[in-house]
N, C-alpha and C positions, 0 to 999 in steps of 0.2 A: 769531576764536573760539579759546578756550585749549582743549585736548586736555589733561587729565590722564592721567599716567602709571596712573593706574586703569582709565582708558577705552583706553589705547594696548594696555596689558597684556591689557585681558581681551576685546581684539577678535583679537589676537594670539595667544594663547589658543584664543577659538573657532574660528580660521584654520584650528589645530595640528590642533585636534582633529575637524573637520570633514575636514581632508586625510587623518584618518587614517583613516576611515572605519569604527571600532571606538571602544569605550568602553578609555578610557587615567586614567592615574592623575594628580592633579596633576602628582606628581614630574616624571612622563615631559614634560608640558605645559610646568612649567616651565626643565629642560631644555634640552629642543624651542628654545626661545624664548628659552633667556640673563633667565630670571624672575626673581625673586626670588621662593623656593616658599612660605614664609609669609604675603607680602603675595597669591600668586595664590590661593592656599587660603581666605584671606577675600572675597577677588573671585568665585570660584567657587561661593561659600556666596549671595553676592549674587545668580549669575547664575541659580541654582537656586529661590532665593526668587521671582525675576521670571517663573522657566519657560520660561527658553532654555536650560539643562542640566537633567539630570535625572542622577542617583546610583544607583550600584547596585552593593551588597555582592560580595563571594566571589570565588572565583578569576578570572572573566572581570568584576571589576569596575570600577571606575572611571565615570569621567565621560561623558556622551554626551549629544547635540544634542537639546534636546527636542522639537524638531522640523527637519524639512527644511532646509539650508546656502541654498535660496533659497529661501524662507520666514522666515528671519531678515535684517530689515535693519541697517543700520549704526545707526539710527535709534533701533532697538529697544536695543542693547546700549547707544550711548550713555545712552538714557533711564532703561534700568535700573541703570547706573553713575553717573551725574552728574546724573539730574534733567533736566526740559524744557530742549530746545535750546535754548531763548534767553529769557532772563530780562532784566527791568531793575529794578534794586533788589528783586530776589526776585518782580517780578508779571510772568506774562506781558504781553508785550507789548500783547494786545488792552484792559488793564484801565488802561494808563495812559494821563496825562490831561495837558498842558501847555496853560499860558495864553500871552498875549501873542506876540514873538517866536519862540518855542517850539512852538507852538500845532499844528503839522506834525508834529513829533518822532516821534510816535506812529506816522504813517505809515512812517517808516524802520523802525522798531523792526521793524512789521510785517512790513517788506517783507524785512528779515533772515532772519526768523525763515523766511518763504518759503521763501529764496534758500538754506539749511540741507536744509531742507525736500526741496526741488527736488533735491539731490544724495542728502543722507541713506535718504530714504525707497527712494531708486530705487533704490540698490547694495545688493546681498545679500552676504553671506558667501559662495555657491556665486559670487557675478560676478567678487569680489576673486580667489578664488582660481583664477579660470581667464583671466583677465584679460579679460573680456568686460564691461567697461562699459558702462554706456548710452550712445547717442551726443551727447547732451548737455554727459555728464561727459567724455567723449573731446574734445569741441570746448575744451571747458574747458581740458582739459589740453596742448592743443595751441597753446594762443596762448602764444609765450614770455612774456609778459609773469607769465604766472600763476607761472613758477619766480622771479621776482626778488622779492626782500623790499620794500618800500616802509617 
């Protein structure tokens, strides 16, 4: 799976701003995080449109979680950044169709798109930041094999 630096940014972002536990300003967000503040100021206009941030004028204003740090999934920001987890040639995966030796394919796709699924859905922003993942993802991250590149 590619992670775009949109998705890395405006998860890192929600992190900042969720640890901060007040409405803050890009600036301070980007910052916080080593951003780049004009590309996070379009990310944060995106995250707003989706209604995982929400905006608010005047002296105490700035940006704030539109709702609960665990009530946001990872799942959620990617999809409002990048579009469905897992595509193939632009369709999800349940809508594609192979013949002959191929004829399977579809089932992989599938079972990706799962296997996303199974991690994304489960980790909040309130989990990353306390480091309380589920024990799924902990298992995961405990087999060395998961840190070596293939």
């Amino acid at each position: 799976m590619h992670i775009p630096a949109k998705v890395d940014y405006g998860i890192r972002a929600l992190l900042a701003l969720a640890a901060a536990g007040a409405p803050q300003t890009a600036e301070y967000l980007a910052g916080e995080q080593g951003l780049p503040p004009r590309f996070l100021g379009a990310i944060l206009a995106d995250l707003r449109r989706a209604g995982i941030v929400a905006s608010q004028r005047g002296a105490e204003g700035g940006y704030r979680l539109a709702r609960g740090a665990n009530e946001i999934s990872m799942a959620d920001v990617i999809r409002a950044l990048d579009g469905p987890l897992a595509e193939v040639r632009g369709y999800r995966p349940e809508l594609t169709s192979y013949e002959g030796a191929a004829e399977n394919l579809q089932l992989v796709w599938v079972a990706v798109r799962a296997s996303l699924r199974s991690v994304l859905e489960k980790v909040s922003l309130a989990d990353v930041i306390a480091g309380n993942l589920p024990a799924h993802v902990k298992r995961m991250t405990a087999d060395p094999d998961a840190w070596i590149a293939h």
